[in-house]
Structure formats: C-alpha cells, structure tokens
C-alpha positions as CSV (number, residue, x, y, z in Angstrom):
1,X,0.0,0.0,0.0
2,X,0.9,3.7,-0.5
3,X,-0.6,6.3,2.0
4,X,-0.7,10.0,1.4
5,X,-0.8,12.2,4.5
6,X,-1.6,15.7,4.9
7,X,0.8,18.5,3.5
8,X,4.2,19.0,5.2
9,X,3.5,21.4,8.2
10,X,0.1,20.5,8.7
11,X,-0.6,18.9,11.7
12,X,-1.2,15.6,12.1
13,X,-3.2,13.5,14.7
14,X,-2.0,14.2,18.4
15,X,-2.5,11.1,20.1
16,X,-5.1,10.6,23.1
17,X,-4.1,9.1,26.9
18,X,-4.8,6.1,25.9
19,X,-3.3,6.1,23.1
20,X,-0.5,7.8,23.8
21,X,0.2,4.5,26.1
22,X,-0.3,2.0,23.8
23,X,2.6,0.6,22.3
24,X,2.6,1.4,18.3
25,X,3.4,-0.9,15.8
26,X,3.9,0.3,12.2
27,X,2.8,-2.1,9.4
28,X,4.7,-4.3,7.8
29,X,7.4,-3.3,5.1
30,X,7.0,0.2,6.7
31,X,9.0,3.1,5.5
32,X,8.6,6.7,4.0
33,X,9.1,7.0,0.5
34,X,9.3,11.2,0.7
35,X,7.5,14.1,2.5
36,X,4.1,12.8,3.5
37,X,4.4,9.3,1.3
38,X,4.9,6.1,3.4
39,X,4.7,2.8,1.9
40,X,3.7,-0.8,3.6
41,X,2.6,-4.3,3.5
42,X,-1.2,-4.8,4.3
43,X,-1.4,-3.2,7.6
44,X,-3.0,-5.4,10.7
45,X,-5.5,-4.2,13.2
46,X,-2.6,-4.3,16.0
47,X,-0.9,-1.3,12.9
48,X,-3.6,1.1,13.0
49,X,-3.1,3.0,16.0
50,X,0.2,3.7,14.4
51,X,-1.6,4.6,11.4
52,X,-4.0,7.1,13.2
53,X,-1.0,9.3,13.9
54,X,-0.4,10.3,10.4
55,X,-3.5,11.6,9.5
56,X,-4.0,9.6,6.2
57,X,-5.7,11.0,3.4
58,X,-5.1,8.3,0.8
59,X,-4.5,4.5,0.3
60,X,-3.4,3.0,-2.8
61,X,-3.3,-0.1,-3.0
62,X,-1.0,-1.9,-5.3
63,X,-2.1,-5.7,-4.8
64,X,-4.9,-7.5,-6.6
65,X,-5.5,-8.5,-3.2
66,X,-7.8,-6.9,-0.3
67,X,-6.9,-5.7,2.7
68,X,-8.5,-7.2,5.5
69,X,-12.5,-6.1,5.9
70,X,-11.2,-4.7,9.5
71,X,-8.7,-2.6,7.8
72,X,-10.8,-1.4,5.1
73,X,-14.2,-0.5,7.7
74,X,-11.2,1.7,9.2
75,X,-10.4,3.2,6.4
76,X,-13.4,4.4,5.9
77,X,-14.6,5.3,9.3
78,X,-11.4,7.5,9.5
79,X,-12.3,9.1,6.3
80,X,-9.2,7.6,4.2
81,X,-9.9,7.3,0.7
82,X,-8.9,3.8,-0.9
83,X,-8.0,3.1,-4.3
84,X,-7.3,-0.1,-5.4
85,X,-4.7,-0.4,-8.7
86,X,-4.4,-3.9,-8.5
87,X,-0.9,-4.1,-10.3
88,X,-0.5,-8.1,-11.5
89,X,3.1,-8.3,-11.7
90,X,6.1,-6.8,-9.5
91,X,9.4,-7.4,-11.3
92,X,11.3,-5.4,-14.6
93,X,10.2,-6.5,-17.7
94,X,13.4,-7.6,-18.3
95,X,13.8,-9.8,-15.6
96,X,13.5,-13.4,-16.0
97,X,10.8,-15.1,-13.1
98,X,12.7,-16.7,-10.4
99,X,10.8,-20.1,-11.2
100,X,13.2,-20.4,-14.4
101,X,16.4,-19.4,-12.2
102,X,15.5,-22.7,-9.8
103,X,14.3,-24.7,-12.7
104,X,17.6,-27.0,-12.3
105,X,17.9,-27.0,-8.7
C-alpha cells in the first residue's frame, strides 16, 4: 500500500491518553518514500493505532488483493480514501521469473 498524508507542516493526529500509552506498531514493510508518502505491507489491526497518527488522506493499493475487511471498515470510518490499482506483476520487464532461475535446482 501507498498512503498519502496531509501536506508537510500541517498537523497531524496528536494522540489521546490512551493512546499515547499504547505501544505502536507500524505495518509491515513500513518506510517513508518522501515528505508525506509512506509505503507498507497490508497493515494489521494491532498497525492502525500507528496509522491514526499520520492523519492519512489516501490508500493506494498496489495488490490484486484486499486488505483485510477490518482494515478497510477503518479506512473508511477515519475518512481515508482507498483506491485499489491492482498491479498483477512486480518485477522489470526484463527480468527473467525466479521459477526459471530454480528450474535446475
């Protein structure tokens, strides 16, 4: 997935008591790409606490797979727009697949 997040020096979520105690966890594969683009795995319910913080606007997802139907209910109970791309294949065109690299192994 790709999130978006609001503009550079606009604030983002300030976290609640509680919240501020729980422990965050970041999604999988977590990282930021550039000012207010991060990139992940699917994130998991235990992920979106951590999530919450950076005030997502956007989700693109990448996959032809779903995220989970808990993930995507908050998604849209936070107001995050999802669009789903569903990009088939990950590797350069010029690239052989791996299955022919083990094909003698």
């Amino acid at each position: 997935l790709i999130f978006t997040v609001a503009a550079a020096g606009v604030a983002m979520h300030k976290p609640s008591a509680s919240l501020a105690d729980a422990l965050l966890c970041p999604p999988p594969k977590f990282g930021q790409v550039e000012p207010s683009v991060f990139r992940a795995a699917f994130p998991r319910s235990e992920s979106l606490a951590h999530l919450r913080l950076l005030g997502l606007r956007t989700a693109l997802n990448l996959s032809r797979e779903l995220p989970a139907q808990d993930v995507l209910a908050w998604f849209e109970a936070q107001g995050v727009r999802v669009a789903h791309l569903g990009i088939a294949v990950w590797t350069h065109p010029s690239v052989a697949p791996i299955s022919a690299e083990c094909a003698f192994v």
